[in-house]
C-alpha positions as a printed NumPy array, in Angstrom:
array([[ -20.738, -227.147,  -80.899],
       [ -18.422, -229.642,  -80.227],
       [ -18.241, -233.228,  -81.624],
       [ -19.708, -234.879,  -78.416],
       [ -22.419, -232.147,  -77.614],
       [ -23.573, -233.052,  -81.362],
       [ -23.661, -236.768,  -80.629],
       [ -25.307, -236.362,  -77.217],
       [ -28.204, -233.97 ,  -78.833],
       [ -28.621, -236.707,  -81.754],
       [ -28.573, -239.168,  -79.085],
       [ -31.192, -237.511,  -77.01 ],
       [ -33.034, -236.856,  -80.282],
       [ -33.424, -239.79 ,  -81.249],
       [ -33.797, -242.1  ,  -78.441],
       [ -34.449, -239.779,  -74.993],
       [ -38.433, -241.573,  -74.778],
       [ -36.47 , -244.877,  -74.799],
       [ -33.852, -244.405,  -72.446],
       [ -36.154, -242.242,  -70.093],
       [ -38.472, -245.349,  -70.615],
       [ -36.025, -248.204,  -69.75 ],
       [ -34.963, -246.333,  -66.554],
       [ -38.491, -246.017,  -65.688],
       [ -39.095, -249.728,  -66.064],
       [ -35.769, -249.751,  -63.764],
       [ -36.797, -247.595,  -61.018],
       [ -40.834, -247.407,  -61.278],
       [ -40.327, -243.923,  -60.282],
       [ -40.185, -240.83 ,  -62.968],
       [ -37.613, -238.724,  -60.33 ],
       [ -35.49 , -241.401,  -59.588],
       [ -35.749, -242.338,  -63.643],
       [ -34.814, -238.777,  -64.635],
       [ -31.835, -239.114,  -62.404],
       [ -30.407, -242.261,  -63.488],
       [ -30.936, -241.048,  -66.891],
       [ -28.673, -238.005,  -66.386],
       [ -26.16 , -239.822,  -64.264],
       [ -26.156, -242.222,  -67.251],
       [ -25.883, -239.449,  -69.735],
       [ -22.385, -237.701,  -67.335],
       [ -21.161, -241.29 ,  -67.195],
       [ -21.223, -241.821,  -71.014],
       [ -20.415, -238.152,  -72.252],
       [ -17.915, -237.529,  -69.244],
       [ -15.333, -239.051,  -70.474],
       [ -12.036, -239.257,  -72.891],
       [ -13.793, -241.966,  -75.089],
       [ -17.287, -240.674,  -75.722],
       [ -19.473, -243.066,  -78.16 ],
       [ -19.069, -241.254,  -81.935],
       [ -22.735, -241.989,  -82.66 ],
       [ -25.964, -242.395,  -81.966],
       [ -25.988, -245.791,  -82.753],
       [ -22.865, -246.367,  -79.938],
       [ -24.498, -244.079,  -77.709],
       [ -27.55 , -246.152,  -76.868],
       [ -26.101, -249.29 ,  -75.734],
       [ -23.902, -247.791,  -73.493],
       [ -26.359, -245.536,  -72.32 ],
       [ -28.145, -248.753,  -71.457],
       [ -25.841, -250.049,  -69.512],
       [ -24.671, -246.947,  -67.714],
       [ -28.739, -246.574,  -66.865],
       [ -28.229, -250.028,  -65.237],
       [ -25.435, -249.185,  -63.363],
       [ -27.314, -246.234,  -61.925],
       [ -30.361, -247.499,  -60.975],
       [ -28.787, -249.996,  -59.017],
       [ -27.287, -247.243,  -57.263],
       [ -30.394, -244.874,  -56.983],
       [ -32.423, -244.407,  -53.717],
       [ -36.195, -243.11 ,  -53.839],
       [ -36.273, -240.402,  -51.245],
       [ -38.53 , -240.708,  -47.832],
       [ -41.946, -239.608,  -49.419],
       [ -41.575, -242.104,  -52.467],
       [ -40.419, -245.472,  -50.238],
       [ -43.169, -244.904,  -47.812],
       [ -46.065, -244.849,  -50.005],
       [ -48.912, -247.048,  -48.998],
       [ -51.918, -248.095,  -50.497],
       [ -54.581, -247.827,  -48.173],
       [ -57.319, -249.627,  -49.741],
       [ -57.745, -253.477,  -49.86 ],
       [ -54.344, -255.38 ,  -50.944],
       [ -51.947, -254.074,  -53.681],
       [ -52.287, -254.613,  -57.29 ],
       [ -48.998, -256.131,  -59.002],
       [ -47.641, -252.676,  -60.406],
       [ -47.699, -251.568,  -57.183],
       [ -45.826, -254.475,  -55.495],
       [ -43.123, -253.186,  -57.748],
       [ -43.638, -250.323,  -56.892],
       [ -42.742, -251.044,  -53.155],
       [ -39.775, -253.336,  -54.286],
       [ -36.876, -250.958,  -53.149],
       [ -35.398, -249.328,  -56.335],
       [ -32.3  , -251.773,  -56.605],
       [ -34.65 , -254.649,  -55.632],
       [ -36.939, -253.625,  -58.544],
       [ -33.83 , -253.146,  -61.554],
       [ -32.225, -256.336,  -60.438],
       [ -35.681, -257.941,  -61.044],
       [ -36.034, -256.059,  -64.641],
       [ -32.731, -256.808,  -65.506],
       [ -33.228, -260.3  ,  -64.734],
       [ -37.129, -260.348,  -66.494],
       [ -37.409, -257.746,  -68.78 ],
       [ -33.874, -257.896,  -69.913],
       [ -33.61 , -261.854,  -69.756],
       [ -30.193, -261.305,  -68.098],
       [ -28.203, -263.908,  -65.949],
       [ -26.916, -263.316,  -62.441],
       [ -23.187, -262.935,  -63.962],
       [ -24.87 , -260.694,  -66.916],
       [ -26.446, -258.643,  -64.402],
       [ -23.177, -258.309,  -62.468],
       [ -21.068, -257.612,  -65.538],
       [ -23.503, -254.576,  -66.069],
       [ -23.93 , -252.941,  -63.393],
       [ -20.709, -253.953,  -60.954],
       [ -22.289, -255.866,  -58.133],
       [ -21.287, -258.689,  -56.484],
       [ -22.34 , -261.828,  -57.211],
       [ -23.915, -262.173,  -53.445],
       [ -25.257, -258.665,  -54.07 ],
       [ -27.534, -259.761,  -56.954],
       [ -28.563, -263.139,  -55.531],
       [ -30.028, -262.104,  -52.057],
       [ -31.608, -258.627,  -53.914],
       [ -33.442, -260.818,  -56.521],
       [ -33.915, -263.23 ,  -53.205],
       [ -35.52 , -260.954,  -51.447],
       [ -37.856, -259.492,  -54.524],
       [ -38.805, -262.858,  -55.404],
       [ -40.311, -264.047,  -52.075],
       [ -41.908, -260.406,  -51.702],
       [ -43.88 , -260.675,  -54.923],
       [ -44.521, -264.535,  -54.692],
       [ -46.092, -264.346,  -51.249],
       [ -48.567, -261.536,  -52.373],
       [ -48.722, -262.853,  -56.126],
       [ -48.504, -267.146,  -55.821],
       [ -50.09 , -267.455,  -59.334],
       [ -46.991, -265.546,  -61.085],
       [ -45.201, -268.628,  -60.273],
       [ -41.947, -266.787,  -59.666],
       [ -39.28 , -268.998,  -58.045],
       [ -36.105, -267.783,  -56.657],
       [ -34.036, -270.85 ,  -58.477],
       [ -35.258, -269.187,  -61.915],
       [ -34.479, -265.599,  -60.952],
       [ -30.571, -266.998,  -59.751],
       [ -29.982, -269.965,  -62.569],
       [ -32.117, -268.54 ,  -65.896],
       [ -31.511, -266.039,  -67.978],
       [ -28.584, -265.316,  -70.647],
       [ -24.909, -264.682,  -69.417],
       [ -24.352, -262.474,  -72.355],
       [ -26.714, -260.031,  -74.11 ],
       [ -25.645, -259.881,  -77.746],
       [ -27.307, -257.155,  -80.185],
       [ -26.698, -256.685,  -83.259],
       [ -28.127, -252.855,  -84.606],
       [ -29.42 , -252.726,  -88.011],
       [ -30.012, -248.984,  -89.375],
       [ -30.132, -247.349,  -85.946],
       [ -33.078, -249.936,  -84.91 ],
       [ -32.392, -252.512,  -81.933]])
């Protein structure tokens, strides 16, 4: 087995709940999530300058999962789902969010990131971000007005840089 297969199967070991997790949170969709995860996984393991370890290969497995799920589509069945019983619960306004609509949105709430952060992660325009987290933000505040979501937080707030520092393997 070959140095990179080894660090991949630690990798996988060790943190495949997480990562399948995260891109879950990403996509609120287990197919599309599996995908992004294994476009993530040829993205980071494809190439010259594979992480050595585990402890590399997370965050830039994070970030490659961002990249894809900005990039993933949910196929016809999954996008046309519709409740048909009284009005939507909050899970599944996200749930209708298309998939970039819904990462942007994580990125920028789960992940506390910054337009530029978000850009800087997953390679989208500026303009891009701003009328995708436009768009998600009216959506959920018309059907949700006591989440108090406003589309100047979702552009101005957040961090422009996401520093971690890893401690024994943990985040």
């Amino acid at each position: 087995m070959s140095h990179w297969e080894k660090v991949l199967d630690a990798t996988m070991q060790a943190r495949a709940a997480d990562l399948f997790a995260y891109a879950h949170t990403l996509t609120g969709d287990d197919a599309i999530a599996a995908r992004v995860v294994e476009d993530a996984l040829a993205a980071v393991f494809g190439r010259r300058g594979y992480p050595r370890t585990v402890d590399e290969a997370y965050p830039a497995l994070e970030h490659a999962i961002r990249r894809a799920a900005v990039r993933a589509h949910a196929s016809p069945a999954v996008a046309g789902t519709v409740e048909a019983d009284g009005p939507p619960s909050l899970p599944e306004d996200l749930h209708h969010l298309p998939t970039r609509e819904r990462a942007l949105l994580a990125m920028r709430y789960v992940d506390g990131l910054a337009v530029p952060a978000i850009g800087e992660e997953t390679g989208l325009h500026r303009s891009a971000i701003e009328e995708a987290l436009t768009h998600a933000v009216q959506a959920l505040a018309l059907s949700h007005p006591d989440l108090r979501l406003s589309v100047e937080d979702a552009l101005e707030g957040g961090s422009v840089a996401q520093d971690e520092v890893t401690i024994g393997g943990e985040r």
